[in-house]
C-alpha positions in Angstrom: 0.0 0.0 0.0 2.6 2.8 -0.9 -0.7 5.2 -1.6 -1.6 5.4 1.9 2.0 6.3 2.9 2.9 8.2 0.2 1.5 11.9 1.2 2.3 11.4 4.2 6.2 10.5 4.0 6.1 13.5 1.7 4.6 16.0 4.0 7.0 15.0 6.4 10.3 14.9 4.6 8.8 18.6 3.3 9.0 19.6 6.9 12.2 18.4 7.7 13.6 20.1 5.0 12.3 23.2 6.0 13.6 22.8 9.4 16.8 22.2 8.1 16.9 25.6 6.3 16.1 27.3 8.7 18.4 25.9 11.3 20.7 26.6 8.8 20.4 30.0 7.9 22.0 31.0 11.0 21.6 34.7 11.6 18.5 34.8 9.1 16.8 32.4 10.7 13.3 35.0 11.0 13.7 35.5 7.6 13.6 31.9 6.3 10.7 31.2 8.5 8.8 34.1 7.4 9.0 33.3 4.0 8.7 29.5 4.2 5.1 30.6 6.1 4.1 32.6 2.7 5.1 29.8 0.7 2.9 27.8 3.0 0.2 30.0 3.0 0.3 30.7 -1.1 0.2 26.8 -1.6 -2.9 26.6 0.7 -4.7 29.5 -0.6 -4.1 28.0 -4.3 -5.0 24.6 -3.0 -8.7 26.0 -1.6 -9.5 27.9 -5.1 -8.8 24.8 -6.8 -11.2 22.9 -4.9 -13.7 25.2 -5.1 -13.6 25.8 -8.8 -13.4 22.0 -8.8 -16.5 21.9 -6.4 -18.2 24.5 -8.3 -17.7 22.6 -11.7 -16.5 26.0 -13.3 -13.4 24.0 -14.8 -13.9 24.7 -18.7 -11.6 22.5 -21.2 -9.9 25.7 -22.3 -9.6 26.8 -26.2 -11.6 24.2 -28.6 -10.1 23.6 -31.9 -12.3 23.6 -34.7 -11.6 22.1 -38.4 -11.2 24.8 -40.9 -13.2 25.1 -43.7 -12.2 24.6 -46.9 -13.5 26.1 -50.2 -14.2 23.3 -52.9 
């Protein structure tokens, strides 16, 4: 069953990565948290208008090709 681990194991190796850079940004340690933070809260914002729009069913195919005419 690797599809019940899978998001999990990412999410955490995600977070340990991000602890890692910040632990080792040292002096900018505020800094790296702060903008790890937006980056979190960008993804999850993105993440709720998607599943709205894909609650909503507003997805549309985008543009449609058509076959040209031709002249005979």
């Amino acid at each position: 069953m690797p599809s019940v681990f899978g998001l999990p194991l990412a999410m955490a190796s995600l977070f340990t990565r991000g602890c890692i850079l910040i632990q080792s940004a040292g002096t900018r340690a505020g800094a790296v948290a702060t903008g790890l933070g937006v980056l979190f809260l960008l993804w999850a914002l993105l993440n709720a208008i998607a599943l709205l729009a894909f609650r909503a069913g507003t997805h549309t195919p985008g543009p449609v090709v058509s076959p040209a005419m031709s002249a005979r």
